[in-house]
Each structure stands twice: as structure tokens, then as C-alpha cells.
DSSP file (Angstrom, degrees, kcal/mol; ACC not computed):
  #  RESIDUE AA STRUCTURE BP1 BP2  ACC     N-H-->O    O-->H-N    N-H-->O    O-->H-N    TCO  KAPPA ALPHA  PHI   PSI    X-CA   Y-CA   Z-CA
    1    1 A X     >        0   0    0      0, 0.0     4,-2.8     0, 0.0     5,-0.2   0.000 360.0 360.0 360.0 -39.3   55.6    8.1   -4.0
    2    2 A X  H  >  +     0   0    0      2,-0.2     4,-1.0     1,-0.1     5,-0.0   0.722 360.0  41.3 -74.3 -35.0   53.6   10.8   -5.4
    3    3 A X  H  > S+     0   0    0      2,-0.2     4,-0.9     3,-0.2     5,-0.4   0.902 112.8  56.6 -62.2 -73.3   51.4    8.5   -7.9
    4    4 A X  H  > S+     0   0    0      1,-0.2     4,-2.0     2,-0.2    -2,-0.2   0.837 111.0  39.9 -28.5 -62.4   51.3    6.0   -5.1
    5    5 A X  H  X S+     0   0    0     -4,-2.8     4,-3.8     2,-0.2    -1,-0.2   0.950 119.6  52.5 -40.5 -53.4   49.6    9.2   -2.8
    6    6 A X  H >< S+     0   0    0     -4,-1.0     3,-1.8    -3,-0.3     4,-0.5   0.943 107.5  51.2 -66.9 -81.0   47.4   10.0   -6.3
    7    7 A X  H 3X S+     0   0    0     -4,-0.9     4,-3.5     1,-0.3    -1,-0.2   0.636 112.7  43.4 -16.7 -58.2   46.2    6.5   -6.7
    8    8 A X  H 3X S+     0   0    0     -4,-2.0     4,-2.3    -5,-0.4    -1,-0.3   0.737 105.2  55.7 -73.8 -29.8   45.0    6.3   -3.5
    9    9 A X  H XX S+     0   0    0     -4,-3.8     3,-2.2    -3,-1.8     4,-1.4   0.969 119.0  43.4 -62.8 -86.8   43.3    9.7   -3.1
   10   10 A X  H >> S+     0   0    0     -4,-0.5     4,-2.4     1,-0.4     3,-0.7   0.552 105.0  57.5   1.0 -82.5   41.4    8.4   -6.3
   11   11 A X  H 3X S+     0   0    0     -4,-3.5     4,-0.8     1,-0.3    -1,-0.4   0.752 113.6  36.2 -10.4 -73.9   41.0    5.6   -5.4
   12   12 A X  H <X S+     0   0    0     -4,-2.3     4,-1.2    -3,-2.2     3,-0.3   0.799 115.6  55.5 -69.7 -27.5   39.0    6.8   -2.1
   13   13 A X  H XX S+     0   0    0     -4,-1.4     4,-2.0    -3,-0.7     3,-0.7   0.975 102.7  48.9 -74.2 -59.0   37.6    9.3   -3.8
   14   14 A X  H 3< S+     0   0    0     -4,-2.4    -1,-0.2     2,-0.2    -2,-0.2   0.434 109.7  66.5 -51.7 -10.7   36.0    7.0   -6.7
   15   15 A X  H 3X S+     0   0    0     -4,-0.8     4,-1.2    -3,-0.3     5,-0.2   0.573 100.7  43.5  45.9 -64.1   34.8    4.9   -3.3
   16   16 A X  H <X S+     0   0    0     -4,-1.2     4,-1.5    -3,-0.7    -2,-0.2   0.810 105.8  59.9 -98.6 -31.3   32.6    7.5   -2.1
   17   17 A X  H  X S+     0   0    0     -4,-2.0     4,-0.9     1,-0.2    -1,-0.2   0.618 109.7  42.4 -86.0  -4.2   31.1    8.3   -5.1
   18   18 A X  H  > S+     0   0    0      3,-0.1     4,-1.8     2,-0.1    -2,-0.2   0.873 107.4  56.0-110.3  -1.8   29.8    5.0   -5.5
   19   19 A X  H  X S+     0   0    0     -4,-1.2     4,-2.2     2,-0.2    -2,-0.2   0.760 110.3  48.4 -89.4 -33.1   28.8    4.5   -2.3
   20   20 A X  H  X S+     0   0    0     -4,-1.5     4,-2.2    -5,-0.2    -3,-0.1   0.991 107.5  54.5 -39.6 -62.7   26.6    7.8   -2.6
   21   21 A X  H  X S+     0   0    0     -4,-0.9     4,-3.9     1,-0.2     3,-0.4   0.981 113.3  46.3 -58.4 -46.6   25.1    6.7   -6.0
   22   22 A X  H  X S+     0   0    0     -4,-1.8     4,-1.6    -5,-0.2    -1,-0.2   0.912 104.9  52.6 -49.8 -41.9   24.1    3.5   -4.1
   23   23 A X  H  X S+     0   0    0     -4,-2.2     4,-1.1     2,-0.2    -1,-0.2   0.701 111.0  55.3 -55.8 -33.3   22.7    5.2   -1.2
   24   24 A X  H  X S+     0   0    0     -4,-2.2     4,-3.6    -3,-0.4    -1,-0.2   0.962 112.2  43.9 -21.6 -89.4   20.7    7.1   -4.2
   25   25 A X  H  X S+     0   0    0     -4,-3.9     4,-1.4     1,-0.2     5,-0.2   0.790 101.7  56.0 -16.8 -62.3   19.5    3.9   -5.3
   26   26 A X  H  X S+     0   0    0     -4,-1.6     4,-2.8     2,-0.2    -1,-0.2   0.847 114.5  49.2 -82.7 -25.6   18.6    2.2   -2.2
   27   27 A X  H  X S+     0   0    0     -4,-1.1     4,-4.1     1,-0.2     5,-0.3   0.990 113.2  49.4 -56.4 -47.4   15.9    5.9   -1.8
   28   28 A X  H  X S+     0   0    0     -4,-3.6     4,-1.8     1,-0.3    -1,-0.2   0.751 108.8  45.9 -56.0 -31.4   14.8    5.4   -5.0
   29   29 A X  H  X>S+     0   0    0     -4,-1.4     4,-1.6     1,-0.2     5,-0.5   0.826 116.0  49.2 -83.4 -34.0   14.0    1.7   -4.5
   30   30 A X  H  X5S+     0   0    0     -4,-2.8     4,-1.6    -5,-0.2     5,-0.4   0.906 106.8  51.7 -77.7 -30.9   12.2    2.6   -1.1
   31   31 A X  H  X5S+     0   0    0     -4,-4.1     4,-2.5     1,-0.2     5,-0.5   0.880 108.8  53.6 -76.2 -53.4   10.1    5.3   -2.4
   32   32 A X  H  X5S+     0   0    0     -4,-1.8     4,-1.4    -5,-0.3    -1,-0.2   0.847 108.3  53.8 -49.4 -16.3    8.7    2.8   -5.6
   33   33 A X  H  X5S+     0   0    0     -4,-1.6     4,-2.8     2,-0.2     5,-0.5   0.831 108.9  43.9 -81.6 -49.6    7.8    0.4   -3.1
   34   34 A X  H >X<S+     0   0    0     -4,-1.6     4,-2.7    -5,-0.5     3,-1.0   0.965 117.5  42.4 -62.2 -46.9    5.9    2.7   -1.2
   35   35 A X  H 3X S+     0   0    0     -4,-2.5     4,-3.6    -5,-0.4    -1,-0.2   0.954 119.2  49.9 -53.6 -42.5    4.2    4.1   -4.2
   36   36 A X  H 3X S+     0   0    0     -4,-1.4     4,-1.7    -5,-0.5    -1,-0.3   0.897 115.0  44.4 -63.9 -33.6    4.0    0.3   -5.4
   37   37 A X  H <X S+     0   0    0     -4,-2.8     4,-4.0    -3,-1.0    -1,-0.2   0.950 110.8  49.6 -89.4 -36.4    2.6   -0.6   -2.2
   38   38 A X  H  X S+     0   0    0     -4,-2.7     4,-2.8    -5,-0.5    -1,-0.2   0.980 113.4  51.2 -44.0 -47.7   -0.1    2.4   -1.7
   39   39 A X  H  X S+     0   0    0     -4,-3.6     4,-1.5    -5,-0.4    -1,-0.2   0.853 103.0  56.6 -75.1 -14.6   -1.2    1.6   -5.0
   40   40 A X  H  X S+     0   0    0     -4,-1.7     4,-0.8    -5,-0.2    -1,-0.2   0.852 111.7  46.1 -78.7 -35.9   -1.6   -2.2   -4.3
   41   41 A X  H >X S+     0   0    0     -4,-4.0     3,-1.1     2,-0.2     4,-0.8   0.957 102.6  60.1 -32.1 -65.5   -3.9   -1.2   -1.5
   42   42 A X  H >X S+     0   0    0     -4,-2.8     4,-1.6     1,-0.3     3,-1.2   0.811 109.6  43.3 -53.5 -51.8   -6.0    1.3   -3.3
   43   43 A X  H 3X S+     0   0    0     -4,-1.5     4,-0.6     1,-0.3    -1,-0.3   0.518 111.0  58.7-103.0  14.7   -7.1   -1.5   -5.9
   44   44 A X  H <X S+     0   0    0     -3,-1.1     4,-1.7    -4,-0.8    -1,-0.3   0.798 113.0  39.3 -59.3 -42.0   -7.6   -4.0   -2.7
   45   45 A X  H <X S+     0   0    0     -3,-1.2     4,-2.0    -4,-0.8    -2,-0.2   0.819 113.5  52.2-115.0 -30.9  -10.0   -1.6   -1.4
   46   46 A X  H >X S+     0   0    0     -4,-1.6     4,-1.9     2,-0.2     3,-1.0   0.993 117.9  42.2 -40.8 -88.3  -11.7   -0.7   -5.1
   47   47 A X  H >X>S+     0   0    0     -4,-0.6     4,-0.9     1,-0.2     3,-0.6   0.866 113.5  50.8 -50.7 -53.4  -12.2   -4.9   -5.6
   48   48 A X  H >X5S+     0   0    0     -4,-1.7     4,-2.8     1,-0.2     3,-0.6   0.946 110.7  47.4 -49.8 -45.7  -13.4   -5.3   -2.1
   49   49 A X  H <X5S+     0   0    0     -4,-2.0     4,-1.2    -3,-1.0    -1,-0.2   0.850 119.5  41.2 -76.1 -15.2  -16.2   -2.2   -2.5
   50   50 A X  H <<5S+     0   0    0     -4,-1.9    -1,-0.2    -3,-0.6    -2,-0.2   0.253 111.2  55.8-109.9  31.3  -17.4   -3.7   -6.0
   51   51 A X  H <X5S+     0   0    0     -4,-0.9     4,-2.2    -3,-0.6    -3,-0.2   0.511 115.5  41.3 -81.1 -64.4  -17.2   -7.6   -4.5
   52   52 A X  H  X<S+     0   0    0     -4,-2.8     4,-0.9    -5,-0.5     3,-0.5   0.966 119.6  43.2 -57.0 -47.8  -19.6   -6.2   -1.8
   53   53 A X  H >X S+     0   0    0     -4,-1.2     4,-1.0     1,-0.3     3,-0.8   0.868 114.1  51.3 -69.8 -39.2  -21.6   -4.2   -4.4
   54   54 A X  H 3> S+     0   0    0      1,-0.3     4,-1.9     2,-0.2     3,-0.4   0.840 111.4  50.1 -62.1 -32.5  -21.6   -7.2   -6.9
   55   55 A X  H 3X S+     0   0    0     -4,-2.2     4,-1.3    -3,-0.5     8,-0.3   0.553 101.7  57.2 -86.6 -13.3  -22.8   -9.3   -4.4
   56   56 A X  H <<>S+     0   0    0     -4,-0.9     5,-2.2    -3,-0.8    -1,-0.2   0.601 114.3  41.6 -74.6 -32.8  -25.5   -7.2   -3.3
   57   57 A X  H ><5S+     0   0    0     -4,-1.0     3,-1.2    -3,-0.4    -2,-0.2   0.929 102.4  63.8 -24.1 -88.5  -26.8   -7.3   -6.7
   58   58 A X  H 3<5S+     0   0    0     -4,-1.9     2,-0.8     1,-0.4    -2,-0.2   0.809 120.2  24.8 -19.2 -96.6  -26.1  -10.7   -7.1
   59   59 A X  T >X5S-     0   0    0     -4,-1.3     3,-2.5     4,-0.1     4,-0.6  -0.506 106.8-108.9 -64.1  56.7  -28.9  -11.2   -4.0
   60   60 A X  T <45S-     0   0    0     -3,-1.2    -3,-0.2    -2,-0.8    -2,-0.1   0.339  70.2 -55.5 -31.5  61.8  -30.8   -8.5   -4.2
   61   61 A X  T 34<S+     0   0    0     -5,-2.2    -1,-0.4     2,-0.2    -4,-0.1   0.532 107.5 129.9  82.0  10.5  -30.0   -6.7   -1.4
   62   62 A X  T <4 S+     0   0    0     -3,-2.5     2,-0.4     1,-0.1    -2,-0.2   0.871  77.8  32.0 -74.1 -55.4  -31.0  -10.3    0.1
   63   63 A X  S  < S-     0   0    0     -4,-0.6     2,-0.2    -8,-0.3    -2,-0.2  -0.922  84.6-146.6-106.7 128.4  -27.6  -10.1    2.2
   64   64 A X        -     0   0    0     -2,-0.4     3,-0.1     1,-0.1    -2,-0.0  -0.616  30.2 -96.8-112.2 168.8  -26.2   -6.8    3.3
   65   65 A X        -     0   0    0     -2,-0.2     2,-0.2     1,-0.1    -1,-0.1  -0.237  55.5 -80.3 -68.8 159.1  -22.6   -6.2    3.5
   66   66 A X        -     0   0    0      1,-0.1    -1,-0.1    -3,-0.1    -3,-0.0  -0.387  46.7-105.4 -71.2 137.8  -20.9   -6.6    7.0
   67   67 A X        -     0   0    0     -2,-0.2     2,-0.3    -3,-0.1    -1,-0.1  -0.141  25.9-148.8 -40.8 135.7  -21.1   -3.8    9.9
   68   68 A X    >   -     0   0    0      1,-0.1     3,-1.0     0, 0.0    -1,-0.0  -0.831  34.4 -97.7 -91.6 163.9  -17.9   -1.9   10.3
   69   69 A X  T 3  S+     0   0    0     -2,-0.3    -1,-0.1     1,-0.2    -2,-0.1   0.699 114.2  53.8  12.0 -74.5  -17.4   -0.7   14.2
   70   70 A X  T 3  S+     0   0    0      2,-0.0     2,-0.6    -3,-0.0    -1,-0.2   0.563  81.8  85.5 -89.5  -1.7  -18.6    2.5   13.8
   71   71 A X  S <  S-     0   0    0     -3,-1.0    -4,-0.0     3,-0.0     3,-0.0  -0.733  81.7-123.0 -99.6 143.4  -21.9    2.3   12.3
   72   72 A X        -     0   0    0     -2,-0.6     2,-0.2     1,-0.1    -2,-0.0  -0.382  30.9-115.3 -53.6 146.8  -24.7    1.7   15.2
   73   73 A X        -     0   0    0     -6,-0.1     2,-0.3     1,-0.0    -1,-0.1  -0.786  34.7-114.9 -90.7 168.9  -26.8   -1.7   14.5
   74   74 A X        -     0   0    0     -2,-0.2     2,-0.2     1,-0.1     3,-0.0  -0.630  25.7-113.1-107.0 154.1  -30.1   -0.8   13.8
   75   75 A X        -     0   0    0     -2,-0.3     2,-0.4     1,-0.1    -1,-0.1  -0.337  44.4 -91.5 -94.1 134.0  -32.6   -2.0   16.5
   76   76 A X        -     0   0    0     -2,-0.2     2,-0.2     1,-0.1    -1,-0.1  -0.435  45.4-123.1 -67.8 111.9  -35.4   -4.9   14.9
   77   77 A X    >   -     0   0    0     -2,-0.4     3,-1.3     1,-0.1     4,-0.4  -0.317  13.3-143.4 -66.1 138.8  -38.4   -3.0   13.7
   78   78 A X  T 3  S+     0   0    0      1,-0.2     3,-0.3    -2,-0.2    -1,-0.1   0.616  90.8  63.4 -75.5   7.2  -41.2   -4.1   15.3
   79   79 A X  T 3  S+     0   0    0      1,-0.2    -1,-0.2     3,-0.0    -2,-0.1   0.527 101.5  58.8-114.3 -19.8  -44.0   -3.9   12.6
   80   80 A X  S <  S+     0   0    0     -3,-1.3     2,-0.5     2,-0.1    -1,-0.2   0.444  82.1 102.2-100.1  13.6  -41.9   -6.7   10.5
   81   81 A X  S    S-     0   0    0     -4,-0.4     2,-0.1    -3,-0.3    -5,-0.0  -0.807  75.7-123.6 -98.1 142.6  -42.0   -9.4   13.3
   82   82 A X              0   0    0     -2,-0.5    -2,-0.1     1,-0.1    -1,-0.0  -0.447 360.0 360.0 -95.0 159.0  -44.5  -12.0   12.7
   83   83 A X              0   0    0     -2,-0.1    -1,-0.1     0, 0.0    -2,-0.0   0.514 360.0 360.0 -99.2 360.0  -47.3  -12.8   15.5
């Protein structure tokens, strides 16, 4: 009876420590996907500012990159309109 008792205490006991290590795991896996995913941004937003910049080049300032929101548009100077 007493082995039976020991078994089972073991038993639960070896249980909980693997459901821990997983729980481990499952942090570990979530924080490398965020780092993985921050860092997949970061070079989205690197290739997008030298795509606009290449392209700016590319036409010589011919086409300007698109307004965000916050910048005001600037008002049509009058001295370049033809008469």
C-alpha cells in the first residue's frame, strides 16, 4: 500500500513539473515571436524609407513621396503657374 501511495505522489509530482517546464516553454516561445515580430517590422519600415528614397532618386525628385496625415499640404505657389 505504501509503494502504491509513493508511486502516486511521484507520479503527481513528476506531473507538475512537466507541466511547469511547458508553461516555461510556451513564455519563451511568446517572447521570440514578439522579438521576431518587432524585428520584422523594423526592416518593413527600413525597406519602405529606402524604396521611397530609391525612388526619389530614381526620378529626380520628379515624384515626391506620399503625404502622411499630419504634415499640412502646401498651398500652389503662385509664381510657378503658367499665364
Amino acid at each position: 500500500m505504501k509503494l502504491n501511495s509513493l508511486g502516486a505522489a511521484l507520479l503527481l509530482t513528476l506531473s507538475l513539473v512537466v507541466i511547469t517546464g511547458c508553461d516555461q516553454v510556451e513564455k519563451s516561445a511568446q517572447q521570440v515571436l514578439g522579438k521576431a515580430t518587432e524585428s520584422a517590422k523594423q526592416a518593413i519600415d527600413d525597406t519602405h524609407k529606402a524604396a521611397e528614397q530609391a525612388l526619389s532618386e530614381a526620378t529626380q525628385g520628379l515624384i515626391s513621396p506620399q503625404k502622411k496625415d499630419d504634415q499640412p499640404e502646401k498651398e500652389p505657389d503662385s509664381s510657378s503657374k503658367e499665364a
